[in-house]
C-alpha positions in Angstrom: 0.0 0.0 0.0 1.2 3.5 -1.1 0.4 7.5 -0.5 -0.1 7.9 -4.0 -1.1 11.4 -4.2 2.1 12.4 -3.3 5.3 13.9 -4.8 8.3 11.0 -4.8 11.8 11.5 -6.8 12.1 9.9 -9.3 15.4 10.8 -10.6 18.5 13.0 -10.4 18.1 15.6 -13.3 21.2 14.4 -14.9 20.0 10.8 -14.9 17.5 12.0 -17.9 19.3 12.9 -20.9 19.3 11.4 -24.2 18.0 8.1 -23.9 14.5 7.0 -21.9 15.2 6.1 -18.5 13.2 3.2 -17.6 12.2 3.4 -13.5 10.0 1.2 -11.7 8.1 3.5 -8.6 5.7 2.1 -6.7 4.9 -0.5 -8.2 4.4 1.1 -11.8 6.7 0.9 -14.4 7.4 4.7 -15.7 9.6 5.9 -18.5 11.5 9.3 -18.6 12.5 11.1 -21.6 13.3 15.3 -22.5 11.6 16.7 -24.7 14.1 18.7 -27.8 13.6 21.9 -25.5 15.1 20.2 -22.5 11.7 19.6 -20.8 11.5 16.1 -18.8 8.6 14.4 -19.4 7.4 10.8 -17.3 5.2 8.1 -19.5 3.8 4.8 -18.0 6.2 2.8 -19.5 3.9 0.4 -21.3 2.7 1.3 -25.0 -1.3 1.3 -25.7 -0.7 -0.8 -28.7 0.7 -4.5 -27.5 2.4 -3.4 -24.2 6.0 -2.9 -25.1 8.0 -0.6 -22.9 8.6 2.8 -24.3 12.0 2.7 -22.4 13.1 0.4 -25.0 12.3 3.1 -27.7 13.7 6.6 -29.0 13.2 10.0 -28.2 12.7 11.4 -31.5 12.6 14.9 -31.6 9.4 16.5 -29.2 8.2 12.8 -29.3 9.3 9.3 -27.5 9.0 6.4 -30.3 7.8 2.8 -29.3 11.0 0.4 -30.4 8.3 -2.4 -31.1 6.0 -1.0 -34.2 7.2 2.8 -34.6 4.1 4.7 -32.7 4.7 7.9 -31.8 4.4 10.2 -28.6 3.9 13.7 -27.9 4.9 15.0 -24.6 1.5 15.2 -23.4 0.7 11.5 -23.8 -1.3 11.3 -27.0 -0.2 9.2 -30.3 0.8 11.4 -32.9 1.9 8.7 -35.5 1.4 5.2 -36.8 3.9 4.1 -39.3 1.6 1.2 -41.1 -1.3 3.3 -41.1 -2.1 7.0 -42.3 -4.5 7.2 -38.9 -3.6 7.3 -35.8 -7.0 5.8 -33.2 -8.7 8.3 -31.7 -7.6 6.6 -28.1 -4.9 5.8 -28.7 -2.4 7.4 -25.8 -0.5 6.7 -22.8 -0.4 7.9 -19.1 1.8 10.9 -18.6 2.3 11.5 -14.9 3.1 15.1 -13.6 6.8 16.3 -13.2 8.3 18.7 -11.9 12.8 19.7 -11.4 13.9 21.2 -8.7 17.4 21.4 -7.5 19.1 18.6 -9.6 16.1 16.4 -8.2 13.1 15.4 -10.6 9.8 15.0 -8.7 6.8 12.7 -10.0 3.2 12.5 -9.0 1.7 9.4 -8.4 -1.6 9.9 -8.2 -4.6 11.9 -9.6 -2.7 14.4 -12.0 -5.6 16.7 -11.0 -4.5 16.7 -6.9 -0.4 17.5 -8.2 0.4 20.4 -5.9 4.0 21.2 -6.2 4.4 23.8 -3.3 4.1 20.6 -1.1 7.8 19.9 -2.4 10.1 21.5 0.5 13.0 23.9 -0.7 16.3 21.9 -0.9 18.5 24.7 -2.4 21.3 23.4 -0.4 21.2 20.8 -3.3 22.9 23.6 -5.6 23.7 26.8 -3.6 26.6 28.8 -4.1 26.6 29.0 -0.6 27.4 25.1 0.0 29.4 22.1 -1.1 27.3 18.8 -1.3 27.7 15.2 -2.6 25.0 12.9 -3.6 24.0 9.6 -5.1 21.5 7.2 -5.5 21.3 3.6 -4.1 19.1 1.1 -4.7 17.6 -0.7 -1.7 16.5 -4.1 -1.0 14.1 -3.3 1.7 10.4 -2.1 2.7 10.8 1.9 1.8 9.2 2.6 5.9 12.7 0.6 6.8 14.4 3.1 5.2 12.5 5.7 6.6 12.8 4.3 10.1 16.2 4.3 10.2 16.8 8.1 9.0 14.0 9.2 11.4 15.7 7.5 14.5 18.7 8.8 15.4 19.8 6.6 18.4 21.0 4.4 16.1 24.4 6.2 15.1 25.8 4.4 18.2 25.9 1.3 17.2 25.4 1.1 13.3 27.6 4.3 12.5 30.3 4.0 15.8 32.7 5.5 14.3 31.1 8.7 12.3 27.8 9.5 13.2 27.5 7.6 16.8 27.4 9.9 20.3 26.2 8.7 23.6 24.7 12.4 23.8 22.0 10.8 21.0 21.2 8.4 23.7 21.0 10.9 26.8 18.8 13.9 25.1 15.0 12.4 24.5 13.5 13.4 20.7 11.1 16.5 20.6 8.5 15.8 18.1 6.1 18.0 16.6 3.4 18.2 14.0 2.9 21.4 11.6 -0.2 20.1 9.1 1.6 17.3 7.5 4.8 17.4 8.1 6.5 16.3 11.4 9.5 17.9 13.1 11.8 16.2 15.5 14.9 17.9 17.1 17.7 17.1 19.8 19.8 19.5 21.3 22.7 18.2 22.6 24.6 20.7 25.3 28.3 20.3 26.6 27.6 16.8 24.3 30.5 14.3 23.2 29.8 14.9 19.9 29.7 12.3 16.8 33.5 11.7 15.6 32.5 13.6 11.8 31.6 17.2 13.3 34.3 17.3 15.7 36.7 16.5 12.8 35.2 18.9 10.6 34.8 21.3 12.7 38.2 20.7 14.4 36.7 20.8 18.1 38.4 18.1 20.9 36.3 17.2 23.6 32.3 18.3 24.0 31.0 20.8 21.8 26.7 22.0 21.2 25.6 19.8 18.8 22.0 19.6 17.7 20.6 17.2 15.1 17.0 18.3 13.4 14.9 16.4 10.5 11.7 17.2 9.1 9.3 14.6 7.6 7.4 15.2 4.4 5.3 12.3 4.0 3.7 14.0 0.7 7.1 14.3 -0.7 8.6 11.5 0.5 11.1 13.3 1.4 13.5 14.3 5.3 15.8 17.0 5.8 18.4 17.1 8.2 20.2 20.4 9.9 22.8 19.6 11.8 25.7 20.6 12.9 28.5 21.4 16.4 30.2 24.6 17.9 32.0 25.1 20.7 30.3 24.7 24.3 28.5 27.5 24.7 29.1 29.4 21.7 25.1 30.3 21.6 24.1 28.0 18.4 21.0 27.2 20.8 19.9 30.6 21.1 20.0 31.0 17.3 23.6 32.1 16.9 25.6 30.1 14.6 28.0 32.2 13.4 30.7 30.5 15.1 28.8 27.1 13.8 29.5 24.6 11.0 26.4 23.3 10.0 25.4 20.2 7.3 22.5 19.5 5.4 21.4 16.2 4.6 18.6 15.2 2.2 16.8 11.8 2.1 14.4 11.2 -0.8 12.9 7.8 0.0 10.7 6.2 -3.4 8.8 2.8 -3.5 10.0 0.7 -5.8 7.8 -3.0 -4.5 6.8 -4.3 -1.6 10.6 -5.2 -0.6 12.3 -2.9 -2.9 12.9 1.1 -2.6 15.1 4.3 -4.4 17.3 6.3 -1.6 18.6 9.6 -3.3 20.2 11.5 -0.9 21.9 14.8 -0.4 24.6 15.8 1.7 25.8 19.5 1.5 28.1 21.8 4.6 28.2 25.1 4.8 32.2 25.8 5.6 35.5 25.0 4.0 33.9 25.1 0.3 37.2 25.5 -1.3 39.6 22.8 0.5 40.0 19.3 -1.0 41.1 17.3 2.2 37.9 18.4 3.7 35.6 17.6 0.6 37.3 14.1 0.1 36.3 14.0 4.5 32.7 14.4 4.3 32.6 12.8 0.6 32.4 9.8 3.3 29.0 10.0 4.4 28.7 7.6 1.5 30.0 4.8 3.8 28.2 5.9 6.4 25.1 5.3 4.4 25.9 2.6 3.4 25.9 1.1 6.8 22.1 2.3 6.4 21.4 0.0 4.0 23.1 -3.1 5.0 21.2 -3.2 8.3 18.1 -2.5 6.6 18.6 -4.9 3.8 19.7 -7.7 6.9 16.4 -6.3 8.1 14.3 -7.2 5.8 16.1 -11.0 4.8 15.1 -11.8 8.7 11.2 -10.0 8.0 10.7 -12.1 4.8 10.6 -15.4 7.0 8.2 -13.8 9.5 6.7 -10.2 8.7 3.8 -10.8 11.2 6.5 -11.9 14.4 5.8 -9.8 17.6 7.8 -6.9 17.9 8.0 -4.1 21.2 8.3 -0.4 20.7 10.4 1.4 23.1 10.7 5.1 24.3 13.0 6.3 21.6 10.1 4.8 18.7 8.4 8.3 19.0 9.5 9.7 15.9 8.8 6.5 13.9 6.0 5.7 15.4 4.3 9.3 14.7 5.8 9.3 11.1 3.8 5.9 10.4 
Protein backbone atom coordinates (compact mmCIF):
# COMPACT_ATOMS: atom_id res chain seq x y z
CA UNK A 1 0.00 0.00 0.00
CA UNK A 2 1.22 3.53 -1.12
CA UNK A 3 0.42 7.46 -0.53
CA UNK A 4 -0.08 7.92 -3.97
CA UNK A 5 -1.15 11.37 -4.23
CA UNK A 6 2.10 12.43 -3.31
CA UNK A 7 5.28 13.90 -4.84
CA UNK A 8 8.34 11.02 -4.76
CA UNK A 9 11.83 11.50 -6.75
CA UNK A 10 12.10 9.85 -9.26
CA UNK A 11 15.42 10.82 -10.58
CA UNK A 12 18.54 13.02 -10.35
CA UNK A 13 18.15 15.56 -13.34
CA UNK A 14 21.18 14.39 -14.92
CA UNK A 15 20.01 10.81 -14.90
CA UNK A 16 17.53 12.05 -17.93
CA UNK A 17 19.27 12.95 -20.88
CA UNK A 18 19.32 11.35 -24.22
CA UNK A 19 18.05 8.09 -23.93
CA UNK A 20 14.54 6.98 -21.87
CA UNK A 21 15.18 6.10 -18.52
CA UNK A 22 13.24 3.16 -17.55
CA UNK A 23 12.24 3.39 -13.54
CA UNK A 24 9.97 1.24 -11.71
CA UNK A 25 8.11 3.52 -8.63
CA UNK A 26 5.66 2.15 -6.68
CA UNK A 27 4.88 -0.52 -8.22
CA UNK A 28 4.36 1.05 -11.83
CA UNK A 29 6.69 0.92 -14.44
CA UNK A 30 7.44 4.74 -15.73
CA UNK A 31 9.58 5.90 -18.51
CA UNK A 32 11.54 9.32 -18.56
CA UNK A 33 12.48 11.10 -21.56
CA UNK A 34 13.34 15.28 -22.54
CA UNK A 35 11.58 16.69 -24.67
CA UNK A 36 14.08 18.69 -27.76
CA UNK A 37 13.60 21.90 -25.49
CA UNK A 38 15.10 20.20 -22.48
CA UNK A 39 11.67 19.56 -20.80
CA UNK A 40 11.51 16.08 -18.77
CA UNK A 41 8.57 14.36 -19.45
CA UNK A 42 7.36 10.82 -17.34
CA UNK A 43 5.16 8.10 -19.51
CA UNK A 44 3.81 4.83 -18.01
CA UNK A 45 6.18 2.78 -19.46
CA UNK A 46 3.91 0.42 -21.35
CA UNK A 47 2.71 1.25 -25.01
CA UNK A 48 -1.26 1.26 -25.75
CA UNK A 49 -0.73 -0.80 -28.65
CA UNK A 50 0.74 -4.48 -27.51
CA UNK A 51 2.43 -3.43 -24.17
CA UNK A 52 6.00 -2.89 -25.06
CA UNK A 53 8.00 -0.56 -22.94
CA UNK A 54 8.60 2.80 -24.32
CA UNK A 55 11.98 2.69 -22.39
CA UNK A 56 13.12 0.37 -24.98
CA UNK A 57 12.27 3.08 -27.75
CA UNK A 58 13.69 6.60 -28.96
CA UNK A 59 13.24 10.00 -28.21
CA UNK A 60 12.66 11.36 -31.54
CA UNK A 61 12.57 14.94 -31.59
CA UNK A 62 9.41 16.49 -29.16
CA UNK A 63 8.15 12.81 -29.28
CA UNK A 64 9.25 9.33 -27.51
CA UNK A 65 8.96 6.40 -30.26
CA UNK A 66 7.81 2.76 -29.29
CA UNK A 67 11.03 0.41 -30.35
CA UNK A 68 8.29 -2.37 -31.15
CA UNK A 69 5.98 -0.98 -34.18
CA UNK A 70 7.22 2.84 -34.57
CA UNK A 71 4.06 4.67 -32.66
CA UNK A 72 4.74 7.94 -31.76
CA UNK A 73 4.43 10.23 -28.64
CA UNK A 74 3.95 13.69 -27.91
CA UNK A 75 4.91 15.04 -24.63
CA UNK A 76 1.52 15.18 -23.36
CA UNK A 77 0.71 11.50 -23.78
CA UNK A 78 -1.25 11.27 -27.01
CA UNK A 79 -0.19 9.24 -30.28
CA UNK A 80 0.80 11.45 -32.90
CA UNK A 81 1.93 8.73 -35.46
CA UNK A 82 1.43 5.16 -36.76
CA UNK A 83 3.89 4.09 -39.33
CA UNK A 84 1.65 1.24 -41.05
CA UNK A 85 -1.30 3.30 -41.13
CA UNK A 86 -2.06 6.97 -42.26
CA UNK A 87 -4.52 7.18 -38.94
CA UNK A 88 -3.64 7.32 -35.77
CA UNK A 89 -7.01 5.85 -33.17
CA UNK A 90 -8.73 8.28 -31.66
CA UNK A 91 -7.63 6.61 -28.08
CA UNK A 92 -4.86 5.83 -28.73
CA UNK A 93 -2.37 7.43 -25.80
CA UNK A 94 -0.47 6.69 -22.81
CA UNK A 95 -0.39 7.86 -19.14
CA UNK A 96 1.76 10.88 -18.62
CA UNK A 97 2.34 11.45 -14.92
CA UNK A 98 3.08 15.15 -13.59
CA UNK A 99 6.79 16.35 -13.16
CA UNK A 100 8.33 18.74 -11.85
CA UNK A 101 12.83 19.72 -11.40
CA UNK A 102 13.94 21.17 -8.67
CA UNK A 103 17.42 21.44 -7.54
CA UNK A 104 19.13 18.55 -9.56
CA UNK A 105 16.13 16.37 -8.16
CA UNK A 106 13.07 15.37 -10.64
CA UNK A 107 9.80 14.97 -8.67
CA UNK A 108 6.82 12.69 -10.00
CA UNK A 109 3.24 12.53 -8.98
CA UNK A 110 1.70 9.42 -8.41
CA UNK A 111 -1.63 9.94 -8.16
CA UNK A 112 -4.60 11.92 -9.56
CA UNK A 113 -2.73 14.39 -12.04
CA UNK A 114 -5.60 16.70 -10.95
CA UNK A 115 -4.50 16.65 -6.91
CA UNK A 116 -0.43 17.45 -8.17
CA UNK A 117 0.39 20.38 -5.92
CA UNK A 118 3.96 21.17 -6.20
CA UNK A 119 4.35 23.80 -3.29
CA UNK A 120 4.07 20.58 -1.10
CA UNK A 121 7.84 19.87 -2.35
CA UNK A 122 10.07 21.49 0.47
CA UNK A 123 13.03 23.86 -0.68
CA UNK A 124 16.30 21.87 -0.85
CA UNK A 125 18.48 24.70 -2.39
CA UNK A 126 21.29 23.41 -0.36
CA UNK A 127 21.18 20.79 -3.35
CA UNK A 128 22.90 23.61 -5.62
CA UNK A 129 23.69 26.80 -3.64
CA UNK A 130 26.63 28.82 -4.13
CA UNK A 131 26.58 29.00 -0.63
CA UNK A 132 27.37 25.12 0.03
CA UNK A 133 29.37 22.11 -1.12
CA UNK A 134 27.30 18.82 -1.34
CA UNK A 135 27.68 15.21 -2.60
CA UNK A 136 24.96 12.91 -3.58
CA UNK A 137 24.01 9.58 -5.10
CA UNK A 138 21.48 7.18 -5.54
CA UNK A 139 21.31 3.62 -4.05
CA UNK A 140 19.10 1.09 -4.75
CA UNK A 141 17.64 -0.67 -1.66
CA UNK A 142 16.50 -4.12 -1.01
CA UNK A 143 14.09 -3.27 1.70
CA UNK A 144 10.36 -2.09 2.66
CA UNK A 145 10.82 1.93 1.82
CA UNK A 146 9.19 2.56 5.86
CA UNK A 147 12.67 0.58 6.76
CA UNK A 148 14.44 3.09 5.22
CA UNK A 149 12.46 5.74 6.57
CA UNK A 150 12.77 4.30 10.11
CA UNK A 151 16.21 4.33 10.19
CA UNK A 152 16.78 8.15 8.96
CA UNK A 153 14.05 9.20 11.38
CA UNK A 154 15.69 7.47 14.52
CA UNK A 155 18.68 8.83 15.37
CA UNK A 156 19.81 6.63 18.44
CA UNK A 157 20.96 4.39 16.11
CA UNK A 158 24.37 6.22 15.10
CA UNK A 159 25.80 4.43 18.20
CA UNK A 160 25.92 1.26 17.23
CA UNK A 161 25.43 1.13 13.27
CA UNK A 162 27.61 4.32 12.52
CA UNK A 163 30.33 3.96 15.82
CA UNK A 164 32.67 5.52 14.33
CA UNK A 165 31.06 8.73 12.33
CA UNK A 166 27.81 9.53 13.21
CA UNK A 167 27.45 7.62 16.82
CA UNK A 168 27.36 9.95 20.28
CA UNK A 169 26.16 8.70 23.61
CA UNK A 170 24.69 12.42 23.79
CA UNK A 171 21.97 10.84 21.04
CA UNK A 172 21.18 8.39 23.72
CA UNK A 173 21.02 10.86 26.79
CA UNK A 174 18.83 13.85 25.14
CA UNK A 175 14.97 12.41 24.54
CA UNK A 176 13.46 13.42 20.72
CA UNK A 177 11.11 16.48 20.56
CA UNK A 178 8.54 15.80 18.13
CA UNK A 179 6.05 18.00 16.56
CA UNK A 180 3.41 18.16 14.04
CA UNK A 181 2.95 21.37 11.62
CA UNK A 182 -0.18 20.09 9.12
CA UNK A 183 1.61 17.27 7.54
CA UNK A 184 4.76 17.38 8.12
CA UNK A 185 6.49 16.33 11.43
CA UNK A 186 9.54 17.90 13.06
CA UNK A 187 11.81 16.17 15.55
CA UNK A 188 14.92 17.89 17.09
CA UNK A 189 17.74 17.11 19.76
CA UNK A 190 19.77 19.49 21.29
CA UNK A 191 22.72 18.23 22.62
CA UNK A 192 24.57 20.73 25.27
CA UNK A 193 28.34 20.32 26.61
CA UNK A 194 27.56 16.76 24.33
CA UNK A 195 30.52 14.30 23.21
CA UNK A 196 29.81 14.90 19.88
CA UNK A 197 29.71 12.29 16.76
CA UNK A 198 33.46 11.72 15.57
CA UNK A 199 32.48 13.56 11.80
CA UNK A 200 31.58 17.18 13.29
CA UNK A 201 34.32 17.28 15.68
CA UNK A 202 36.73 16.45 12.78
CA UNK A 203 35.19 18.92 10.61
CA UNK A 204 34.80 21.30 12.74
CA UNK A 205 38.16 20.74 14.45
CA UNK A 206 36.68 20.84 18.06
CA UNK A 207 38.41 18.11 20.86
CA UNK A 208 36.31 17.17 23.61
CA UNK A 209 32.30 18.33 23.99
CA UNK A 210 30.99 20.82 21.80
CA UNK A 211 26.73 22.01 21.25
CA UNK A 212 25.61 19.81 18.85
CA UNK A 213 22.05 19.55 17.70
CA UNK A 214 20.56 17.17 15.07
CA UNK A 215 17.03 18.33 13.38
CA UNK A 216 14.91 16.42 10.54
CA UNK A 217 11.68 17.18 9.13
CA UNK A 218 9.30 14.61 7.56
CA UNK A 219 7.35 15.17 4.37
CA UNK A 220 5.26 12.34 4.03
CA UNK A 221 3.74 13.96 0.71
CA UNK A 222 7.06 14.32 -0.66
CA UNK A 223 8.62 11.50 0.51
CA UNK A 224 11.06 13.28 1.41
CA UNK A 225 13.55 14.33 5.33
CA UNK A 226 15.78 17.03 5.76
CA UNK A 227 18.44 17.05 8.23
CA UNK A 228 20.18 20.36 9.85
CA UNK A 229 22.85 19.61 11.79
CA UNK A 230 25.72 20.64 12.91
CA UNK A 231 28.48 21.37 16.41
CA UNK A 232 30.24 24.57 17.86
CA UNK A 233 31.98 25.09 20.69
CA UNK A 234 30.29 24.71 24.35
CA UNK A 235 28.45 27.48 24.71
CA UNK A 236 29.05 29.41 21.70
CA UNK A 237 25.13 30.34 21.55
CA UNK A 238 24.07 27.99 18.37
CA UNK A 239 21.04 27.15 20.81
CA UNK A 240 19.95 30.57 21.05
CA UNK A 241 20.05 30.98 17.32
CA UNK A 242 23.60 32.11 16.86
CA UNK A 243 25.58 30.08 14.56
CA UNK A 244 27.98 32.23 13.41
CA UNK A 245 30.69 30.48 15.05
CA UNK A 246 28.81 27.06 13.82
CA UNK A 247 29.55 24.63 10.98
CA UNK A 248 26.43 23.25 9.95
CA UNK A 249 25.36 20.20 7.28
CA UNK A 250 22.50 19.53 5.36
CA UNK A 251 21.43 16.21 4.64
CA UNK A 252 18.57 15.23 2.23
CA UNK A 253 16.81 11.82 2.13
CA UNK A 254 14.42 11.16 -0.79
CA UNK A 255 12.89 7.81 -0.03
CA UNK A 256 10.68 6.24 -3.40
CA UNK A 257 8.82 2.79 -3.45
CA UNK A 258 9.96 0.74 -5.75
CA UNK A 259 7.77 -2.96 -4.53
CA UNK A 260 6.84 -4.33 -1.60
CA UNK A 261 10.62 -5.21 -0.61
CA UNK A 262 12.27 -2.89 -2.85
CA UNK A 263 12.89 1.12 -2.64
CA UNK A 264 15.11 4.29 -4.42
CA UNK A 265 17.31 6.30 -1.61
CA UNK A 266 18.57 9.55 -3.26
CA UNK A 267 20.23 11.53 -0.87
CA UNK A 268 21.92 14.82 -0.43
CA UNK A 269 24.64 15.77 1.75
CA UNK A 270 25.79 19.50 1.55
CA UNK A 271 28.13 21.80 4.62
CA UNK A 272 28.24 25.13 4.79
CA UNK A 273 32.19 25.80 5.61
CA UNK A 274 35.48 24.99 3.98
CA UNK A 275 33.93 25.11 0.31
CA UNK A 276 37.23 25.45 -1.32
CA UNK A 277 39.56 22.81 0.51
CA UNK A 278 39.98 19.26 -1.02
CA UNK A 279 41.12 17.28 2.20
CA UNK A 280 37.94 18.42 3.67
CA UNK A 281 35.63 17.57 0.56
CA UNK A 282 37.34 14.12 0.13
CA UNK A 283 36.27 14.05 4.47
CA UNK A 284 32.70 14.43 4.31
CA UNK A 285 32.64 12.78 0.60
CA UNK A 286 32.42 9.80 3.26
CA UNK A 287 29.04 10.00 4.38
CA UNK A 288 28.74 7.56 1.49
CA UNK A 289 30.01 4.84 3.77
CA UNK A 290 28.16 5.95 6.37
CA UNK A 291 25.14 5.26 4.39
CA UNK A 292 25.94 2.58 3.37
CA UNK A 293 25.87 1.07 6.82
CA UNK A 294 22.14 2.27 6.42
CA UNK A 295 21.36 0.01 4.03
CA UNK A 296 23.14 -3.08 5.03
CA UNK A 297 21.21 -3.16 8.35
CA UNK A 298 18.13 -2.51 6.65
CA UNK A 299 18.60 -4.94 3.80
CA UNK A 300 19.74 -7.75 6.86
CA UNK A 301 16.36 -6.26 8.06
CA UNK A 302 14.25 -7.24 5.78
CA UNK A 303 16.08 -11.00 4.84
CA UNK A 304 15.15 -11.76 8.69
CA UNK A 305 11.24 -10.01 7.98
CA UNK A 306 10.67 -12.13 4.80
CA UNK A 307 10.63 -15.40 6.99
CA UNK A 308 8.19 -13.85 9.52
CA UNK A 309 6.71 -10.18 8.70
CA UNK A 310 3.78 -10.75 11.21
CA UNK A 311 6.52 -11.88 14.43
CA UNK A 312 5.76 -9.76 17.61
CA UNK A 313 7.79 -6.92 17.92
CA UNK A 314 7.98 -4.08 21.17
CA UNK A 315 8.31 -0.37 20.69
CA UNK A 316 10.37 1.41 23.15
CA UNK A 317 10.74 5.09 24.25
CA UNK A 318 13.01 6.28 21.60
CA UNK A 319 10.14 4.83 18.75
CA UNK A 320 8.37 8.34 19.00
CA UNK A 321 9.46 9.67 15.93
CA UNK A 322 8.78 6.47 13.90
CA UNK A 323 6.03 5.71 15.37
CA UNK A 324 4.34 9.30 14.69
CA UNK A 325 5.81 9.31 11.08
CA UNK A 326 3.76 5.89 10.39
Amino acid sequence: MYLRDAWYVAAWSHEIADAPLARLLLEEPVVLWRTGDGTAVAFEDRCCHRHAPLSAGKIVGDCLQCGYHGLTFDRTGACVEVPSQPQVPPDARVRRYPLTERHNWVWIWMGDPTAADDSLIPDTYWHDSPDRRAVGDRFHVNCHYQSLIDIQLDNTHSRFVHPDTLGNAGSLRHSPKTTRDGDVLHNHRRMPDSDPPPIFSRAAKIDGNADVWVEWAYTPRAGIIAFDTGIAEVGSGVFDGDRSKAVTMFNTHGITPETATTCHHFWVSARDFALDDPEMHKMMSGIRDVFLEDVAIVEAQQRIRNYGSDAHQIDIGADVPTIQAR
